[in-house]
C-alpha positions in Angstrom: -10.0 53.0 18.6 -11.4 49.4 18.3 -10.5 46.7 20.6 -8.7 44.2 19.2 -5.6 42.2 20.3 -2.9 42.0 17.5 0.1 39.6 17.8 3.1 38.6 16.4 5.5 36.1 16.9 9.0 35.3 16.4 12.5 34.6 17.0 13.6 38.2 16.8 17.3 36.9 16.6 17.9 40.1 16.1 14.9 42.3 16.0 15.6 44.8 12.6 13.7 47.6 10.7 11.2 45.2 9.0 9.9 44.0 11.9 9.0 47.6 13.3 8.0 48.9 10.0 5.7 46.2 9.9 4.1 46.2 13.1 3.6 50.3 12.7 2.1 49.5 9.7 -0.7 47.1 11.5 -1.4 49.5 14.0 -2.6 52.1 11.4 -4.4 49.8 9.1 -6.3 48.1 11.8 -6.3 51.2 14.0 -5.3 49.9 17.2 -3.5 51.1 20.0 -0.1 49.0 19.5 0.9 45.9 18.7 2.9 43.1 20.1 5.8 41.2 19.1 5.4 37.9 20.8 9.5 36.1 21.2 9.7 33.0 21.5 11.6 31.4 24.4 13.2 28.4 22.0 11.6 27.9 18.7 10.6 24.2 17.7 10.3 25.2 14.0 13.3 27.3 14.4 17.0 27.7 15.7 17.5 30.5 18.0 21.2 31.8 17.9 21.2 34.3 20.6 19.6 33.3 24.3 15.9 34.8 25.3 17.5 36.7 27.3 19.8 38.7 24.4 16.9 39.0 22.1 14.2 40.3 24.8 16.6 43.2 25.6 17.1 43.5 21.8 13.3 43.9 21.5 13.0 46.2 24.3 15.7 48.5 23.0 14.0 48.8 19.9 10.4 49.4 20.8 11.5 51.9 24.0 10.4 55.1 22.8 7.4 53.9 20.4 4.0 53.2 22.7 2.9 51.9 19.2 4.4 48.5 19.6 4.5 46.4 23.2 6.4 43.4 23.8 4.7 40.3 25.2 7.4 38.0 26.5 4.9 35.4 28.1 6.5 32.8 26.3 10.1 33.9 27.2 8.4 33.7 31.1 7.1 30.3 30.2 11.1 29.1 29.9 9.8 25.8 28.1 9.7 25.3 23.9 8.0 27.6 22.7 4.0 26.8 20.6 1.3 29.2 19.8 -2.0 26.8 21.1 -0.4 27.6 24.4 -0.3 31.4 24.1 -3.2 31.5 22.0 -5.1 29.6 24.6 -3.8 32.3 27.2 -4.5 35.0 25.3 -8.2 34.2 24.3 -9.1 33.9 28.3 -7.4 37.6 28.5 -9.5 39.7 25.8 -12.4 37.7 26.5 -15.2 38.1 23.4 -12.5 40.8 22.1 -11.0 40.4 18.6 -7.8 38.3 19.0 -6.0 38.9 15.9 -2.6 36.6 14.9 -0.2 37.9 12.4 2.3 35.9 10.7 4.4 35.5 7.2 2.9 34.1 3.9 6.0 31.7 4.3 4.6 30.5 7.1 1.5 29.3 5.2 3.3 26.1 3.8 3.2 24.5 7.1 1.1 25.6 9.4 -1.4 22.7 9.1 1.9 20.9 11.1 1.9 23.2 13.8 0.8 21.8 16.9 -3.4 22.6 17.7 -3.2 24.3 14.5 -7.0 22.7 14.2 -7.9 24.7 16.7 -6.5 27.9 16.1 -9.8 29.4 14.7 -11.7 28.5 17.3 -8.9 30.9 19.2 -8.3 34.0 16.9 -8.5 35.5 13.3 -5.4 35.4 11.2 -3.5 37.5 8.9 -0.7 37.0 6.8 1.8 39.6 5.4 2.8 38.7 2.0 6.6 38.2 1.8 9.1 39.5 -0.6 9.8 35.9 -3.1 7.0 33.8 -1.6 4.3 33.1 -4.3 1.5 30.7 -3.3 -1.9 29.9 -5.2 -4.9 31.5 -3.1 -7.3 28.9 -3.8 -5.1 26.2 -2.4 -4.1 28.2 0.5 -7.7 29.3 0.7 -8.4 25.5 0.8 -5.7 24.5 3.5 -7.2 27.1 5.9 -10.8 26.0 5.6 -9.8 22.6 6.7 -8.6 24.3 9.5 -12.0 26.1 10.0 -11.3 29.5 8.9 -13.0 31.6 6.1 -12.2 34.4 4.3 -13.1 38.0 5.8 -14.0 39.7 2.5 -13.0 43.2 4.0 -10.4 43.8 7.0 -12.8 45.6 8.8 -14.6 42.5 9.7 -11.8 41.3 11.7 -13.1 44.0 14.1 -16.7 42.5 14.8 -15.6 38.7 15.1 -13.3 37.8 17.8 -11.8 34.6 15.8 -12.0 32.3 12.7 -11.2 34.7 10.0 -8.3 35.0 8.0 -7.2 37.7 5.5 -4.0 38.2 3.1 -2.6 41.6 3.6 0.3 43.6 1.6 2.2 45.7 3.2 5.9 48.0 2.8 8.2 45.4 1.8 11.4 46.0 3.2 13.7 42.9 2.1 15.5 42.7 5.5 16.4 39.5 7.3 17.7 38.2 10.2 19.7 36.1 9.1 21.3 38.1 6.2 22.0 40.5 9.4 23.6 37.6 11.4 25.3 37.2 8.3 27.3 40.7 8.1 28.2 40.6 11.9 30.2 37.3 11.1 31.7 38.8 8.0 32.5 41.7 9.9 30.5 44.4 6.7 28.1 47.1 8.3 24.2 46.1 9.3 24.0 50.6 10.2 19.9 51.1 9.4 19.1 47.5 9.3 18.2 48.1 12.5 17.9 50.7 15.4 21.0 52.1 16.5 21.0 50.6 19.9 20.2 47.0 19.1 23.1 47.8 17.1 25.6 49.0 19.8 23.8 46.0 22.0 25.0 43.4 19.2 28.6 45.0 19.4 29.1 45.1 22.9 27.8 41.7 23.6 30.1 40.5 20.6 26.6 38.6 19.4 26.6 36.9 16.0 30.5 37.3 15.7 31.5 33.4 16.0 
């Protein structure tokens, strides 16, 4: 298989079905080994509800028995607020001249320009975005908004392969409209989240009374 590095990040408060289905999804497309799901330790553009701690053994319940998908909890390790320059940075020195490949939301798109080094984020990796059940944005503006930030268009996914960075590339894939927070939602109202998520993050949520109060 190629060699590429394909990351992404999140909260995971608590990791569910779309998540997986998603990153599964990547790994055949781009025909890589696995992916990572990258959690944050404390979100800045985010609030966590459940400790690192909580949603790291949430993540490695979920993804023990599929090699397909790895965790990479460097910025759990890192125990400070959590920003993607600083893994991004880390990351680049570790695959080298590889192909360092970050995944994230279309919703994401409306602010990344805000995110902290986000002007240097294609001198660090390519970028794909998954388009997201309800979000609708114009191409040509987006298109726009990520040349600013030195990115161009890869015409065909498989370029992402022979360039280690600057690239980005809009990418549709099994929308399953499952949330966190509708999830978090359920526990509180005390209804069923059975198949929203793998049976033992389930029985984790349950025994550690998470999302209850």
């Amino acid at each position: 298989m190629s060699s590429m590095r394909v990351f992404f990040g999140g909260t995971f408060d608590p990791v569910h079905i779309g998540h997986l289905r998603m990153a599964t999804e990547l790994r055949e497309i781009l025909g890589v080994d696995s992916v990572y799901l990258m959690p944050c330790f404390d979100a800045v553009h985010k609030k966590t509800v459940t400790s690192s701690a909580n949603r790291l053994d949430m993540l490695n319940l979920a993804v023990c028995d599929d090699a397909g998908i790895q965790i990479d909890d460097r910025e759990i390790k890192r125990n400070i607020p959590s920003y993607t320059i600083d893994s991004l940075v880390e990351l680049r020195e570790e695959v080298e001249s590889e192909s360092l490949v970050m995944v994230m939301g279309s919703d994401s798109l409306l602010d990344l320009a805000l995110w902290k080094g986000a002007e240097h984020f294609s001198g660090l990796a390519n970028l794909i975005f998954i388009n997201r059940p309800g979000v609708v944005f114009d191409e040509d503006v987006v298109g726009a908004e990520l040349s600013r930030l030195g990115f161009t268009k890869a015409c065909a996914l498989g370029e992402m392969k022979s360039s280690s960075k600057g690239l980005w590339f809009q990418l549709s894939l099994t929308a399953l409209d499952v949330s966190s927070t509708e999830i978090r939602k359920a526990v509180y109202e005390g209804k069923s989240i059975r198949y929203l998520l793998k049976d033992a993050v389930r029985q984790y949520i349950c025994d550690n009374e998470l999302y209850s109060a």
